[in-house]
Each structure stands twice: as C-alpha cells, then as structure tokens.
N, C-alpha and C positions, 0 to 999 in steps of 0.2 A: 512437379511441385515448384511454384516460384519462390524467389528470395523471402517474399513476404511470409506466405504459410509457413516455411523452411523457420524463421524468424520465432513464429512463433508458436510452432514445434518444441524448439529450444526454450523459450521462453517456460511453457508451460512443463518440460522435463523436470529445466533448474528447479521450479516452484514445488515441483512434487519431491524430489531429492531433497532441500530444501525442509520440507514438510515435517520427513520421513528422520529425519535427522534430528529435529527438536524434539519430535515428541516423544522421540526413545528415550531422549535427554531428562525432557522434563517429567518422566516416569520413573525416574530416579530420583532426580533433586525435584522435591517437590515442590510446589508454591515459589520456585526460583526462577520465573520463565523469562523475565528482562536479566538475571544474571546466567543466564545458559546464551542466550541473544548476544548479549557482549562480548561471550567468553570466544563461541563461535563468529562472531565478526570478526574477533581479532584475526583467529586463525587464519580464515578466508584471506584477512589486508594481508599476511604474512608476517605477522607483528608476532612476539612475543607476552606472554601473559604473566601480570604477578598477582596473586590473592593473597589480600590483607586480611585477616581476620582471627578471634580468638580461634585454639585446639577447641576440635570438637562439631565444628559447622558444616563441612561438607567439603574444605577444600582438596582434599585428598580425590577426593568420591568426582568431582566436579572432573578432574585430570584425569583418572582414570576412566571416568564418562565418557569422555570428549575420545581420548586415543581408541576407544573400543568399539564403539560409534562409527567414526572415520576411519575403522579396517589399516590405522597404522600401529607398527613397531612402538614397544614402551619399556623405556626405565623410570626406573625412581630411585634417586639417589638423596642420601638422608644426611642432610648438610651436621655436622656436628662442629664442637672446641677444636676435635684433635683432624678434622680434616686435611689433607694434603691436596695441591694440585693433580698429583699425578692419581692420584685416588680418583678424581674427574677425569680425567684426559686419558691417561694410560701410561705405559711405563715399556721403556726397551728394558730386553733380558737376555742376558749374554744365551746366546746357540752354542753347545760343543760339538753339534753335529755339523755342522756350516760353518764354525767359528766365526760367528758374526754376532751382531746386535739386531735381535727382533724385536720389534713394535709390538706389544699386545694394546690394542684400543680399552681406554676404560668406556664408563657406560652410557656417557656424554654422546657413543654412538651409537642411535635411534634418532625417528624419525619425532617421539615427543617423549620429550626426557623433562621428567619432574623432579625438580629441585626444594626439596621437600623440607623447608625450618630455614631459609638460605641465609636467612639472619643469625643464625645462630653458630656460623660458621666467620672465621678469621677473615679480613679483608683478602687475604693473600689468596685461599679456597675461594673465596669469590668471587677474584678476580681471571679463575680458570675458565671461566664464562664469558668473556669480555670479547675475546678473539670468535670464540663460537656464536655470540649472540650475533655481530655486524656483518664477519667475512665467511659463516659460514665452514671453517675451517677451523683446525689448531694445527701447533706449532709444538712440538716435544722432538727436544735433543735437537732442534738445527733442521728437523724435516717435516714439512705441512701434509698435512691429513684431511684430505676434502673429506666432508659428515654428509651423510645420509640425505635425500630431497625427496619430501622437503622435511625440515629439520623448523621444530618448535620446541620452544622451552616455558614450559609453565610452572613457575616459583611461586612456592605458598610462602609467608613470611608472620609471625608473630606481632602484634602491637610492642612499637619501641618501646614502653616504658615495663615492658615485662624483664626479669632480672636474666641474664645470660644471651643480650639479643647485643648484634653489632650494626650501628645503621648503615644502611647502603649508601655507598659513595653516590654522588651526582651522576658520575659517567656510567656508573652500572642503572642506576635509576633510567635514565633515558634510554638504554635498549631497548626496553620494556615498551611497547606499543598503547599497552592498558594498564593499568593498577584498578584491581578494584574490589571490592568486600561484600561476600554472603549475607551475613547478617542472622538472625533470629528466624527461624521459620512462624509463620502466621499459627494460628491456634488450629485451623483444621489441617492444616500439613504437617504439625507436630504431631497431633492424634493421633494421624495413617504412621507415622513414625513410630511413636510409643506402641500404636498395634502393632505392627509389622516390621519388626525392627531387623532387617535382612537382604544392608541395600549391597553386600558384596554378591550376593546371590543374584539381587537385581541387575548390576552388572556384566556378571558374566550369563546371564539371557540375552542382552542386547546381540543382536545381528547385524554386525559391521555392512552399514550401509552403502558404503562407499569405498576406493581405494586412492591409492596414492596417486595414478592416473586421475581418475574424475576428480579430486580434487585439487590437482592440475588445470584441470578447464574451469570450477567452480570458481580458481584464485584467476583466473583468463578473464571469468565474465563479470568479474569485480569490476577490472582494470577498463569495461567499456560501459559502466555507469556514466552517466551522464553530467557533469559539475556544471553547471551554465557560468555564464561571466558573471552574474547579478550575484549568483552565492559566492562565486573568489572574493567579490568586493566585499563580501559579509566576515569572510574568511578572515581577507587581509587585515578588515578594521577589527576585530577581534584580537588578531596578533599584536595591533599598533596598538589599542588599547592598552595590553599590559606592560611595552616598554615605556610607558607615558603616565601611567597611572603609578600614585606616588605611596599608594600600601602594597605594591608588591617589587620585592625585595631585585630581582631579574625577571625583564621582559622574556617572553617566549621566542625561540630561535627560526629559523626557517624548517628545520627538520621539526622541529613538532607541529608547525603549520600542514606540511606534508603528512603527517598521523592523523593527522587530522581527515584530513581527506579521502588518504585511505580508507581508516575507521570508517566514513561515513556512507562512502560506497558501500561496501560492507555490508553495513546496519541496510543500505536501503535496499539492496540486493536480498536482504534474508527477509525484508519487508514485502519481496515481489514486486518491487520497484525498480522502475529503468533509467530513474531519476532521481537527483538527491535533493532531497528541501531542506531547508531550514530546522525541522524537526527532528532531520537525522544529525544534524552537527547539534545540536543543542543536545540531543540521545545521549551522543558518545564524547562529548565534550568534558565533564567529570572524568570518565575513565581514563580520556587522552592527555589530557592538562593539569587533573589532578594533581598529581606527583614532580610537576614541571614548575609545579607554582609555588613561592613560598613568599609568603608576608614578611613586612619590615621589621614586626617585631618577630621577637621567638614566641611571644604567648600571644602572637597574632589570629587568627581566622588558620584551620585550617583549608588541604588542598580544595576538595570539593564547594565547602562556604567560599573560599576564591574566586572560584568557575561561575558559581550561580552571582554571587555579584558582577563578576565581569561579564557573564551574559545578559545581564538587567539594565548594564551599562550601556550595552551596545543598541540602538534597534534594530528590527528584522528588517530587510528590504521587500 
C-alpha cells in the first residue's frame, strides 16, 4: 500500500468514527446538530466547554452525551453557595496506620468532569478550576497532582441576571475554548420530546464509540488540518479589527486568535475536511470570541451581536 491510499485509509476511518459519533449524539439532543458540532469540535481542539443556557434545555444531557459517546471517565460536580475548593480538588487525611497525610483526590479527577451551575458557586470554588483548566494539574497542601489524559471540563452556567449566580471572572472565562447556548428545541424535536420523554435511558444505550486512545489520534489529526497563509491573514485582520474598533471595550489577545484556529480545525476536520476555509472561522467564531468580547457600554451589543458585526467588518479574502 502506498503513502497515498495509506492517506486515505485514514482519511475515510476518521470520517466514518467521525460519523458514528454524531449521530449517537444527535439521537439524543435532538434538532441540536450545529450545537453537538461545536460541542465536539471543542473537545477534538482540546479546549474546554462552557453552556450558557436557561435550567431545563439539555445542558446536562449534552455533557453526559459527549463523555458516554467518547468511552471517557465522568464526574459531575454540583457547583453550589456553600462549595469549598477542596470539595473540587481533594483533601489530605491524616493515616494512623502510616502516620502520614494521604491525598484522597476529589472528583475534579476524570477524564470529563462537569461543572454543573459553576456560577452559582463563590469566586473562591471557582477558582479551584483555574490551575486544572490551563496546566492540567492541581496543587493541594504544597504537592501537584497530574489529572487524568486527556482531561475536559464542561461548565453549564445560568443567565447572569438570574438571582443567586456569580459572574465568572475574566481569567476563568478565557479558559473556556467555547461558550455557547442550546436554546429552545424546534417544534418537531419538542414533539419527539414531549412523546418520549426518556433521554437518561437514551443515554445509557449509546455505545461508547471511541476511547481515550483513538481520541488521542482524532485530537493528532486536528493538529495536521491545513490553515493556508491567505486564512492567517483573514485571521490576523479580524484580531486587529477589535483592538482598533472603538465599540469594543478590549481587543482580543493572541491566545484567543490561537482558539480560534484550533476551533476551526476542528469544525473542519468533523466537516471531512483537510482544509480550513473561511466558513469554518466564521462557524466557530461566536463560540470562540463570544465571551472574549465586551462592548463600551454595559447595555452595549452583546458577545455574539459583537462577532457577527466584527465579521461583517472584515472581508473574506
């Protein structure tokens, strides 16, 4: 077999793996096929997920989808007022058999751990995430704790104006690879709902498609999508645009130019694509900038009305 058939071998595996992994998906959440797309791009970049949305939509179902789907490890951890750090993390406990201090890991260790209301929880609780989202790791009592690989965090979070929510600082916001919201199911995906209302059940049918290895090579064959120079230059002038444009509050940094990218691999790779266009940044561009952007004023344009003007701003090359 030469390199070339060899090529696309592989090609047509990924597309079938690929395949086999949405539609499990979206036989769950129904009529949500670009929010199962995203959710699943993110993972592939290696990014972080946060779902914004009212109680009630699917965000829960969404997380547990995705971990049971991809044959990984799951917690769910239920952000509350009274949460502690070490309640995430874990806690040493004195040994009187060893007379020492043991580590018990809290549930932070797994391979996708849901952080479930994370607004609703103290900045202090929130910020037990901080360490784990970027290095992969925590830190308890003085000794580092490598976490589980690979290691995803998907945070559902409440609309800030609901009573009892704390917003997410900046530096937590930016972990986050995506932010992005379910929404309302369409009228025929509510029906099959209201009939059949039994998607924990539907859940535990799915047949973990994948494992932690093949999604090892899946997150590999991200990384040799193809960016040509023409999109960086599409890229770059989209970044310059917002440090220079006078209705948003802070231009975007060099790391969410790089989310960007990732993300868009990503999207184009679950597209069957060995190249990324212009379609795929504009795709996942909301999801990646959204949260990154904030208007002059406070009763400004929210993130996404941001995105779609700063992409109307820009031309395509």
């Amino acid at each position: 077999m030469n390199a070339t058939t060899a090529e696309a071998d592989l090609s047509a595996s990924t597309a079938a793996v690929l395949g086999k992994i949405l539609e499990q998906a979206n036989a769950v959440l129904l009529g949500k096929s670009d929010t199962v797309r995203l959710a699943l791009s993110c993972l592939l970049a290696r990014g972080h997920l946060l779902i914004e949305d009212i109680p009630g939509v699917g965000k829960t179902t969404l997380a547990h989808t995705l971990a049971r789907v991809l044959g990984l490890p799951f917690n769910r951890i239920q952000f509350t007022g009274d949460l502690l750090p070490a309640d995430v993390v874990g806690v040493s406990v004195y040994d009187t058999t060893t007379q020492s201090f043991r580590f018990h890991p809290g549930p932070i260790f797994s391979s996708v751990v849901l952080a479930d209301e994370i607004n609703r929880a103290t900045p202090k609780a929130q910020s037990a995430l901080l360490e784990a989202m970027e290095e992969k790791q925590v830190t308890a009592e003085g000794s580092t704790h490598v976490l589980p690989e690979p290691f995803f965090v998907i945070a559902t979070q409440n609309p800030r104006h609901q009573i009892g929510t704390f917003p997410l600082p900046e530096s937590q916001l930016d972990r986050f690879l995506m932010r992005i919201d379910i929404g309302f199911p369409d009228p025929d995906a509510e029906r099959e709902l209201l009939r059949v209302d039994d998607r924990k059940t539907a859940i535990e049918r799915i047949t973990p498609t994948i494992d932690a290895r093949r999604l090892t090579r899946l997150q590999r064959a991200v990384d040799r999508i193809v960016c040509s120079e023409a999109l960086l230059d599409y890229l770059q002038t989209l970044l310059q645009a917002t440090r220079e444009a006078n209705w948003v509050a802070h231009g975007l940094s060099p790391r969410a130019g790089l989310a960007l990218v990732r993300a868009a691999k990503a999207w184009a790779l679950v597209g069957k694509r060995e190249l990324v266009l212009p379609e795929d940044v504009q795709a996942v561009a909301p999801a990646v900038f959204g949260h990154r952007l904030q208007a002059v004023s406070v009763e400004g344009a929210e993130g996404a009305e941001l995105v779609e003007r700063l992409i109307r701003s820009v031309p395509v090359p």
